[in-house]
N, C-alpha and C positions, 0 to 999 in steps of 0.2 A: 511406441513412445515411452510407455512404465520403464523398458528397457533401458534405452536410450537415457533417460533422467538416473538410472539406478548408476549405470557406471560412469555418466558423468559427475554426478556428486560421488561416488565413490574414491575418484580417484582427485576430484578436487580436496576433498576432504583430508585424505591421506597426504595434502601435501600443502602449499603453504599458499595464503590467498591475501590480497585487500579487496572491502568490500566499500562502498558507498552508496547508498537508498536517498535520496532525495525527494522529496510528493511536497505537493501545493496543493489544496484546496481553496476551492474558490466562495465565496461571498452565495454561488445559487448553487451549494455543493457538487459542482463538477472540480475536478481535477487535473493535477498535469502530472507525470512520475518521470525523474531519469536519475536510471542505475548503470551504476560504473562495476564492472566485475573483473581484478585481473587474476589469472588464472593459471596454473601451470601448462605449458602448449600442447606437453603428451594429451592432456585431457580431451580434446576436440579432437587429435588422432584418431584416440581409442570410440570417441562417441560418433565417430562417421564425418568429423569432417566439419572444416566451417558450413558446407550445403546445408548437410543433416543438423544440425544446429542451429541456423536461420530458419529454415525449414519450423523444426519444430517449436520455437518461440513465435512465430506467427500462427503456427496452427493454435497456441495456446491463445494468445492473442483474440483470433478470430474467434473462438470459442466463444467468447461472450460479446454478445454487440456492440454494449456501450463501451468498449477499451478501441483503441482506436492506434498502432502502432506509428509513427513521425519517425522514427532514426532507429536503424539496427545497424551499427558499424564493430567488425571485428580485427583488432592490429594487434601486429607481434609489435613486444616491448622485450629490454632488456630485462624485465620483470615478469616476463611471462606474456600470455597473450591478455590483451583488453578489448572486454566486451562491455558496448556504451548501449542503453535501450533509453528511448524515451518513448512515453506514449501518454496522449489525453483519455479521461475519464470522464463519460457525460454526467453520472452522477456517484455517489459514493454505494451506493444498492448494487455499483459494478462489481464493487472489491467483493461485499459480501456474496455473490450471486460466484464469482468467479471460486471464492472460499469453498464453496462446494460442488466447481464444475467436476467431472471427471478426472480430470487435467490434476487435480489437488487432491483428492480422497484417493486416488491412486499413486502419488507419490510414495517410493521408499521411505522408511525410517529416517534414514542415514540424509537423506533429502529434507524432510520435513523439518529434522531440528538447525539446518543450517537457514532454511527458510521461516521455521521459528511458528510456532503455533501465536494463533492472533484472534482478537473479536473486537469489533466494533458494535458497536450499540449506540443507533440513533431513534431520538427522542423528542416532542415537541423541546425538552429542557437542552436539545442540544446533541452533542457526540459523546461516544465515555469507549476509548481505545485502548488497550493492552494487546501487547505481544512479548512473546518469550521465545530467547534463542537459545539453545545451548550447545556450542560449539565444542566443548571439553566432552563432553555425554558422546558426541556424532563421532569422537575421534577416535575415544578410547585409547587404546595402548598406544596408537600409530603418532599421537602426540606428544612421545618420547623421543623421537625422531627430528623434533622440532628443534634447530639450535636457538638459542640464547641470540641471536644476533636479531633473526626472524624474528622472533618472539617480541622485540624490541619494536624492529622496525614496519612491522605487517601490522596495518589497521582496519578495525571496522567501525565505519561510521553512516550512524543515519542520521537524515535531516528532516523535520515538518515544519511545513508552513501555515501557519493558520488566520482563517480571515477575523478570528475574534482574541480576545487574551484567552492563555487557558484559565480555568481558575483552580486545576489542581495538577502536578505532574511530578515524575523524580527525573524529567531533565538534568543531565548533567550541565547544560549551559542551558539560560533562557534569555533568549534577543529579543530588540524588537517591541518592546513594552508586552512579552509574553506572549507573542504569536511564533517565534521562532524557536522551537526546539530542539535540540541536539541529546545524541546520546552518541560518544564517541568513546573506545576500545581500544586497545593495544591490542594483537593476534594473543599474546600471554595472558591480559587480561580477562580476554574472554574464554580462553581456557579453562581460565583457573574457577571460573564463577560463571555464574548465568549471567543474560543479558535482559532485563526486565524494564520494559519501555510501558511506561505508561500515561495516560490525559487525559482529562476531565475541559470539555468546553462550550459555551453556546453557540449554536450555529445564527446566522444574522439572518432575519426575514427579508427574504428576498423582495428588491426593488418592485416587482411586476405583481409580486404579493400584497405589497405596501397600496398598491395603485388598485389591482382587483379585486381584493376582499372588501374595501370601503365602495366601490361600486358597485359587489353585488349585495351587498346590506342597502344598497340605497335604493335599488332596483326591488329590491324583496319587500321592503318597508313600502314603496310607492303602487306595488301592484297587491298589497296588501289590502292598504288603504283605499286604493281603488274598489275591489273585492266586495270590501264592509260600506262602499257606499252604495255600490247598486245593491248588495243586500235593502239596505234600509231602502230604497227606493223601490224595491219589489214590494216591500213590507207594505210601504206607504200606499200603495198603489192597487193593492188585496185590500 
C-alpha cells in the first residue's frame, strides 16, 4: 500500500487537480467527512486501477474502527477522473488515532504535504486545530509545467462545520454566525504560498452529559448522606 500511495500522489501531483474536504462535527463530537478529489485518469492506471484504489481507501478506512465509510464513487469527467468519499466519524479521537495509524506515518513525502500536516487538540476548553499544506513544496520544479489557464481555474477548497462559533480562526470566509468555515485557493494560489488553516473553538456539553452528571452528583450526594447517617446511628448505639 506505501507503494501504491507513493505513485498515486506522485503522479497526481505532477500534474494538475481540484480538491474539495468538507467535515461537520457534531454537537456529541462525532463527525460526518465528504471529499471530492478530481484527478488526472493516468493516475488510477498507473496505481492499479479503480479496484486497487477502492480497495485501498477502505482498507485505510477500516483501519481504524470509529471511521465508518457511506459512499466511494469513482467517474471519468472531462476534467479528469472524480473521486467522491464520504464517511461518518464516531468521535473526533478517530481523526487523531487515524493521524498515527500505519496508513499515515507511512505515507511518502510527496503524499504528506498534499495531505498536509495537522493537529488537533482537544480540551475540556474545547478544540484548537491547524493544519498545513504545501502544495508548491510537493511539486517542486514539475510546477512549471502548470499553464496560466489551470492555474486560474484548478481549486482547492476546504470546508468546516461546527457545532459552536469559533472564537479564533484565519478563515478566509466565516458563515453561519462562525460555525462555518472556509478556506478556499486557486491551484496558483496555493502554489505560490502555504496553505495554513487554522480554529480555536468550544466544544457544547453534550445533551446526555447535561442529563448524567446532575444525576450522578445527586446519586453521590444522597448515598453519602445516607453513609453519615448510619455512621452516627452506629455511634448512637456503642
Amino acid at each position: 500500500m506505501p507503494r501504491l500511495l507513493a505513485v498515486f500522489f506522485a503522479l497526481l501531483l505532477s500534474s494538475c487537480f481540484d480538491i474539495r474536504e468538507e467535515i461537520w462535527i457534531g454537537r456529541d463530537g462525532s463527525g460526518r467527512i465528504d471529499f471530492t478529489y478530481v484527478v488526472p485518469s493516468q493516475a488510477l492506471t498507473l496505481a492499479g486501477g479503480e479496484e486497487e484504489i477502492r480497495k485501498s481507501v477502505e482498507t485505510m478506512m477500516s483501519s481504524e474502527p470509529g471511521m465508518h465509510l457511506d459512499r466511494f464513487d469513482i467517474t471519468p469527467t472531462d476534467r479528469g477522473t472524480r473521486i467522491e468519499i464520504e464517511a461518518r466519524i464516531d468521535t473526533l479521537d478517530s481523526l487523531l488515532d487515524l493521524k498515527e495509524s500505519d496508513t499515515m506515518t507511512r505515507m511518502p513525502p510527496i503524499g504528506e504535504k498534499l495531505m498536509g500536516t495537522f493537529d488537533i487538540r482537544l480540551s475540556p476548553q474545547g478544540i484548537d486545530f491547524e493544519r498545513h499544506i504545501d502544495a508548491g513544496a510537493a511539486l517542486g520544479l514539475a510546477r512549471l509545467a502548470i499553464s496560466p489557464a489551470e492555474r486560474r481555474e484548478r481549486k482547492m477548497e476546504y470546508i468546516i462545520h461546527l457545532p459552536t462559533s469559533a472564537k479564533s480562526t484565519n478563515a478566509d470566509q466565516v458563515l453561519d454566525e462562525g460555525r462555518t468555515l472556509v478556506w478556499k485557493r486557486s491551484l496558483g494560489e496555493a502554489l505560490s504560498s502555504p496553505l495554513r488553516m487554522g480554529f480555536q473553538a468550544p466544544l457544547p456539553i453534550p445533551l446526555w452529559a447535561l442529563i448524567l452528571v446532575p444525576l450522578l452528583l445527586g446519586l453521590g450526594l444522597f448515598f453519602t448522606l445516607r453513609w453519615l447517617r448510619k455512621r452516627r446511628l452506629r455511634r448512637k448505639s456503642a
